[in-house]
C-alpha positions as CSV (number, residue, x, y, z in Angstrom):
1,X,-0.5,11.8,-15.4
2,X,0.1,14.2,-12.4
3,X,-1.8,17.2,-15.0
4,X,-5.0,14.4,-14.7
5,X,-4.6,13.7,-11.2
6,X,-4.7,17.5,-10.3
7,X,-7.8,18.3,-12.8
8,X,-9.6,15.4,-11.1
9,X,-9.4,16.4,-7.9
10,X,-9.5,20.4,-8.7
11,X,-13.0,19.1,-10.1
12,X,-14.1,17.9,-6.9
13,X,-12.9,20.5,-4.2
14,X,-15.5,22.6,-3.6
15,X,-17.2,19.0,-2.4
16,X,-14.4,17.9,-0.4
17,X,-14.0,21.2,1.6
18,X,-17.7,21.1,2.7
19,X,-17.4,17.8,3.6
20,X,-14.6,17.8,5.9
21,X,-15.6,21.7,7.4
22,X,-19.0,19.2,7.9
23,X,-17.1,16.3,9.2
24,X,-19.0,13.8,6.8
25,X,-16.8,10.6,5.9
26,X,-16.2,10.6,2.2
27,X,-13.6,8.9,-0.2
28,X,-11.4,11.6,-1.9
29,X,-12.0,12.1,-5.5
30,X,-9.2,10.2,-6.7
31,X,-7.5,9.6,-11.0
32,X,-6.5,6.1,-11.5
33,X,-5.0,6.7,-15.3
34,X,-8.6,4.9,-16.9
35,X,-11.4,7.4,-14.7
36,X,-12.2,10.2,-12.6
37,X,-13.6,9.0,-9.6
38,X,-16.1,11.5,-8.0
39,X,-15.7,12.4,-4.0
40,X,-18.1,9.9,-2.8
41,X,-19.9,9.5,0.5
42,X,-19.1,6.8,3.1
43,X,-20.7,3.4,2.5
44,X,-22.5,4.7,-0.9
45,X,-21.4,3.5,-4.5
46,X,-21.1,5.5,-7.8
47,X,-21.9,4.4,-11.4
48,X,-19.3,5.6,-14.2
49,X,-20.0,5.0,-18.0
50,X,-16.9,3.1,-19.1
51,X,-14.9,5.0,-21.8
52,X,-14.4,4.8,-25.8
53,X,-10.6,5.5,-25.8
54,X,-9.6,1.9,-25.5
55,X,-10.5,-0.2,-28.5
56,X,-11.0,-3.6,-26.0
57,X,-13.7,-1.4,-23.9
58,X,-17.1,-1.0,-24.5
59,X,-18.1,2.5,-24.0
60,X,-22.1,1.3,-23.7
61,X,-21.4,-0.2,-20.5
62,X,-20.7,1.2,-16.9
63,X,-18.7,0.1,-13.8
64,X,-18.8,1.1,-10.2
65,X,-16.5,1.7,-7.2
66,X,-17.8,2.0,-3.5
67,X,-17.0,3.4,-1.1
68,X,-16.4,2.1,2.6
69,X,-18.1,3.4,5.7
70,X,-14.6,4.3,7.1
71,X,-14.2,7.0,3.9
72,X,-11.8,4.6,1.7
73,X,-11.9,3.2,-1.6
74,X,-12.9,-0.5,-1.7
75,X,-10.4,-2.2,-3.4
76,X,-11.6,-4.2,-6.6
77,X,-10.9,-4.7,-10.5
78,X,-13.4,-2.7,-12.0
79,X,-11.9,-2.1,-15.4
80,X,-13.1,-5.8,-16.2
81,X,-16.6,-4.4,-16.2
82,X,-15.9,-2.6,-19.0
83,X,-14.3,-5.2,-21.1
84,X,-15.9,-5.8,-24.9
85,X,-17.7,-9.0,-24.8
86,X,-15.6,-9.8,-28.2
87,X,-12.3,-9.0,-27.2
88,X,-13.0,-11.2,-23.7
89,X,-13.7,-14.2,-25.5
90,X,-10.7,-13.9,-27.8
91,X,-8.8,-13.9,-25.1
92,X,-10.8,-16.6,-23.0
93,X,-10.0,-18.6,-26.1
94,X,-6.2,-18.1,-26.3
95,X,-6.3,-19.2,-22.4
96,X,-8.2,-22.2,-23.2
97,X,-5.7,-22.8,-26.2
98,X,-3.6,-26.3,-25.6
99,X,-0.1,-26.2,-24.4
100,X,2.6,-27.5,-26.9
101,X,4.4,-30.1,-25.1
102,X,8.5,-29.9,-25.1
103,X,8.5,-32.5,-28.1
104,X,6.3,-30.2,-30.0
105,X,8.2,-27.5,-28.8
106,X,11.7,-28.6,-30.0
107,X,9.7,-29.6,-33.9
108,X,8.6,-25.8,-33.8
109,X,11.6,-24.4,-32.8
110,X,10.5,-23.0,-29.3
Protein backbone atom coordinates (compact mmCIF):
# COMPACT_ATOMS: atom_id res chain seq x y z
CA UNK A 1 0.00 0.00 0.00
CA UNK A 2 2.76 2.57 0.94
CA UNK A 3 4.62 1.39 -2.85
CA UNK A 4 0.95 2.82 -4.34
CA UNK A 5 0.82 5.74 -2.15
CA UNK A 6 4.37 6.88 -3.18
CA UNK A 7 3.78 6.10 -7.10
CA UNK A 8 0.69 8.25 -6.79
CA UNK A 9 1.97 11.02 -5.55
CA UNK A 10 5.59 10.66 -7.42
CA UNK A 11 3.00 10.96 -10.48
CA UNK A 12 1.92 14.23 -9.48
CA UNK A 13 5.00 16.27 -8.19
CA UNK A 14 6.13 18.11 -10.75
CA UNK A 15 2.33 19.69 -10.42
CA UNK A 16 2.47 20.11 -6.71
CA UNK A 17 5.90 21.93 -6.67
CA UNK A 18 4.64 24.58 -9.24
CA UNK A 19 1.71 25.00 -7.37
CA UNK A 20 2.94 25.74 -4.07
CA UNK A 21 6.35 27.81 -5.53
CA UNK A 22 2.90 29.66 -7.25
CA UNK A 23 1.01 29.74 -4.00
CA UNK A 24 -2.21 28.32 -5.81
CA UNK A 25 -4.54 26.21 -3.30
CA UNK A 26 -4.72 22.73 -4.43
CA UNK A 27 -5.70 19.31 -2.82
CA UNK A 28 -2.53 16.94 -2.81
CA UNK A 29 -2.63 14.02 -5.04
CA UNK A 30 -3.61 11.53 -2.66
CA UNK A 31 -4.02 6.92 -3.03
CA UNK A 32 -7.01 5.79 -1.17
CA UNK A 33 -6.32 1.80 -1.84
CA UNK A 34 -9.41 1.85 -4.91
CA UNK A 35 -7.83 5.26 -7.11
CA UNK A 36 -5.24 7.71 -7.80
CA UNK A 37 -6.54 10.95 -7.18
CA UNK A 38 -4.90 13.71 -9.32
CA UNK A 39 -3.47 17.10 -7.48
CA UNK A 40 -6.56 19.13 -8.07
CA UNK A 41 -7.20 22.85 -7.87
CA UNK A 42 -9.14 24.57 -5.07
CA UNK A 43 -12.98 24.50 -5.53
CA UNK A 44 -12.67 22.47 -8.97
CA UNK A 45 -13.84 18.63 -9.30
CA UNK A 46 -12.14 15.73 -11.22
CA UNK A 47 -13.85 12.87 -13.12
CA UNK A 48 -12.12 9.27 -12.66
CA UNK A 49 -13.36 6.11 -14.76
CA UNK A 50 -14.13 3.64 -12.13
CA UNK A 51 -11.98 0.46 -12.34
CA UNK A 52 -12.33 -3.33 -13.65
CA UNK A 53 -10.41 -5.06 -10.86
CA UNK A 54 -13.45 -5.47 -8.63
CA UNK A 55 -16.01 -7.89 -9.98
CA UNK A 56 -19.09 -5.68 -8.03
CA UNK A 57 -17.72 -2.44 -10.04
CA UNK A 58 -18.59 -1.34 -13.22
CA UNK A 59 -15.64 -0.18 -15.01
CA UNK A 60 -18.07 1.83 -17.77
CA UNK A 61 -18.97 4.21 -15.26
CA UNK A 62 -16.98 7.18 -13.56
CA UNK A 63 -16.99 8.94 -10.10
CA UNK A 64 -15.79 12.25 -8.88
CA UNK A 65 -14.13 13.92 -5.87
CA UNK A 66 -13.91 17.77 -5.34
CA UNK A 67 -12.08 19.59 -4.10
CA UNK A 68 -12.63 22.47 -1.45
CA UNK A 69 -11.75 26.15 -1.83
CA UNK A 70 -9.51 25.89 1.27
CA UNK A 71 -7.25 23.04 -0.83
CA UNK A 72 -8.85 19.80 1.05
CA UNK A 73 -10.52 16.81 -0.08
CA UNK A 74 -14.30 16.91 0.32
CA UNK A 75 -15.25 14.09 2.26
CA UNK A 76 -17.90 11.70 0.50
CA UNK A 77 -18.50 7.93 -0.52
CA UNK A 78 -17.59 7.85 -3.98
CA UNK A 79 -16.85 4.23 -4.44
CA UNK A 80 -20.82 3.84 -4.54
CA UNK A 81 -20.77 5.48 -7.85
CA UNK A 82 -19.11 2.85 -9.15
CA UNK A 83 -21.24 0.02 -7.95
CA UNK A 84 -22.74 -2.58 -10.72
CA UNK A 85 -26.27 -1.88 -11.07
CA UNK A 86 -26.71 -5.91 -10.60
CA UNK A 87 -24.64 -6.50 -7.72
CA UNK A 88 -26.61 -3.26 -5.92
CA UNK A 89 -29.81 -4.73 -6.31
CA UNK A 90 -28.78 -8.15 -4.99
CA UNK A 91 -27.82 -6.65 -2.14
CA UNK A 92 -30.85 -4.03 -1.88
CA UNK A 93 -32.77 -7.25 -1.97
CA UNK A 94 -30.97 -9.17 0.87
CA UNK A 95 -31.66 -5.82 2.93
CA UNK A 96 -35.13 -5.82 2.12
CA UNK A 97 -35.18 -9.70 2.97
CA UNK A 98 -37.71 -10.35 6.20
CA UNK A 99 -36.25 -10.90 9.65
CA UNK A 100 -36.77 -14.47 11.14
CA UNK A 101 -38.42 -13.87 14.29
CA UNK A 102 -36.79 -15.80 17.59
CA UNK A 103 -39.56 -18.60 17.14
CA UNK A 104 -38.33 -19.10 13.74
CA UNK A 105 -35.06 -18.78 14.86
CA UNK A 106 -34.99 -21.49 17.50
CA UNK A 107 -36.98 -24.04 14.48
CA UNK A 108 -33.88 -23.16 12.29
CA UNK A 109 -31.39 -23.63 14.72
CA UNK A 110 -30.10 -19.93 14.94
Amino acid sequence: MDQCFKKCRDKFSEKQEYLIDNGIPFCEAMWDSTFCWPTTLANERTDMKCPDNFIVLDPEKTTFRDCGINGTWVPRIYIEDCLDANWKESMQAEDDAPVATKEQQKVIGV
